[in-house]
N, C-alpha and C positions, 0 to 999 in steps of 0.2 A: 504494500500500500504506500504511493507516495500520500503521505500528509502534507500537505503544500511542502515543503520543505522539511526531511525528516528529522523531527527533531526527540530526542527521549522524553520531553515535556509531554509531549501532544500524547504519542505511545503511551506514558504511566496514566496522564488520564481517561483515555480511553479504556485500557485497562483495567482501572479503578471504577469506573463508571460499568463497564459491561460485567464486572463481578457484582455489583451494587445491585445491579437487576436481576443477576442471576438468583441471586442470595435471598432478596424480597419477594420473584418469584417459588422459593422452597424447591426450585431445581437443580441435582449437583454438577459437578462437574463433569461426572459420567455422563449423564441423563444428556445435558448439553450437549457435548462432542457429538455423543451418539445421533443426535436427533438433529444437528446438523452436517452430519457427515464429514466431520473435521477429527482429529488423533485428539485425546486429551490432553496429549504433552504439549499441540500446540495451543490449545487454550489455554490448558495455564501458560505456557508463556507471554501468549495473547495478554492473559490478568496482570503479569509480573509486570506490563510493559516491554516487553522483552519480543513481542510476537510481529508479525510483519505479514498483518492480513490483506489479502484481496479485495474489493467491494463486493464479490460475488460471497465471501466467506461471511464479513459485515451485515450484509443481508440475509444471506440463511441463519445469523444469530439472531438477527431481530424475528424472522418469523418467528424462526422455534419458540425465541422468548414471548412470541404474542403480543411484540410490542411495535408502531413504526420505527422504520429506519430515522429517521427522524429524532425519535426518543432516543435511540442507542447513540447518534453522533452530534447528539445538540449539544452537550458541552465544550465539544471544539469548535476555537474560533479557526482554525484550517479547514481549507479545502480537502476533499479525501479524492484518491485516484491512482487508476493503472493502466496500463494499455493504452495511454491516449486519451482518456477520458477522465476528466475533473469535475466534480460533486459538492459544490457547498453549500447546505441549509441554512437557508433566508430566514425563516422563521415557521415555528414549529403550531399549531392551532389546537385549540383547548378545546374547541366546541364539539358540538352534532352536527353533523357530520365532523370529524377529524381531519383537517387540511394542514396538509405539510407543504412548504413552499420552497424550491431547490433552484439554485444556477446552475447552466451544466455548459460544460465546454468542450469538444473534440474534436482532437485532429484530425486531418485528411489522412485517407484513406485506412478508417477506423470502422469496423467494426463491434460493438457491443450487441453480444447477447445475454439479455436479462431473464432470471427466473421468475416467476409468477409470485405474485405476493398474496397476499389472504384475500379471501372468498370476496367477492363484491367489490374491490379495487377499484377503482377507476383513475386515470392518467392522465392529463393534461398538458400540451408542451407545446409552443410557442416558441417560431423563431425570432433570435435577434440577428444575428449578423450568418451568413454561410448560407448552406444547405444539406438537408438532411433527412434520409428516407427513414421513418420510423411508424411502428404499428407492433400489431400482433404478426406474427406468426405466420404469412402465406395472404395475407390484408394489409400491407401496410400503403405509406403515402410519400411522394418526395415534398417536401415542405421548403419555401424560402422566408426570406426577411415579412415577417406580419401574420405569416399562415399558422395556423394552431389544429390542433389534431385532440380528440378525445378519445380513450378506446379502454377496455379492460386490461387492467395491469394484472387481472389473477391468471393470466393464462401468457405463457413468454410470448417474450416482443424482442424487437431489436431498435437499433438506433446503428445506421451507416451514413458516412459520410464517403465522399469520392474526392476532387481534386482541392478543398478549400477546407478549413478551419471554419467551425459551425459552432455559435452559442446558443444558447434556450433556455428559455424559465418553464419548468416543470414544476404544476402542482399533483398533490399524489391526495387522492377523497377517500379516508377509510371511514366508509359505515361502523357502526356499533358492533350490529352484528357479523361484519366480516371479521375484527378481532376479537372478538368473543371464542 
């Protein structure tokens, strides 16, 4: 995971913060690993601060935890990312419906393929500058500067880019009972 710039700060408290959730939800560190398909030795390092996760690893913690992605990286004020793609949470929403609000920025000739997030998702993404084909799975749409696209987030999508550098504001709608 680049964290904007890696630093052991950012690391310990992600760390700290993804143990924090663990622990309030009465889930161990077995249970965890397991249910997101990650070793538990790199979890806990992931806790120690010590770990060097992916956004796709990021994300299948937050499902398993039953919480948004949002919730697990709103304490950092860094961007998160790999492969060409950067991710920073604008602000995280308290309401009914549950809305999370992200920057996202990607290189040319970038592929990202996302896994499905909790039941009833929905996904919202808006370009600012570039261009960018993104949707579900076999539906998607090439989008430029002003174009916005809505689609289910619980079923994979992607996000490509071809010869340009593409930014977007992604908001992500969790129903109640999709984290339930």
């Amino acid at each position: 995971m680049k964290v904007g710039t890696v630093n052991q700060s950012t690391l310990n408290i992600l760390g700290r913060h993804l143990q924090k959730l663990r622990q309030d939800k009465g889930v161990s560190l077995s249970q965890l690993a397991a249910g997101a398909g990650i070793a538990k030795s790199n979890l806990s390092r992931l806790e120690q601060g010590v770990g060097n996760p992916t956004l796709d690893t990021i994300w299948r913690l937050a499902k398993q935890l039953d919480v948004p992605f949002g919730e697990l990286v709103q304490p950092l004020s860094a961007s998160v990312g790999e492969n060409g793609v950067e991710v920073r949470l604008i602000e995280q929403g308290k309401g009914e419906p549950n809305v999370d609000a992200y920057w996202m920025s990607i290189a040319p000739h970038t592929l990202r393929e996302a896994e499905s997030h909790a039941t009833g998702t929905r996904e919202c993404i808006t370009v600012i500058s570039g261009a960018i084909e993104v949707g579900n799975l076999g539906k998607t749409a090439r989008l430029t500067p002003g174009q916005t696209l809505s689609f289910n987030a619980d079923q994979p999508h992607i996000y490509s880019t071809q010869t340009q550098w593409a930014t977007c504001l992604i908001s992500i709608v969790y129903h109640k009972e999709a984290m339930s």
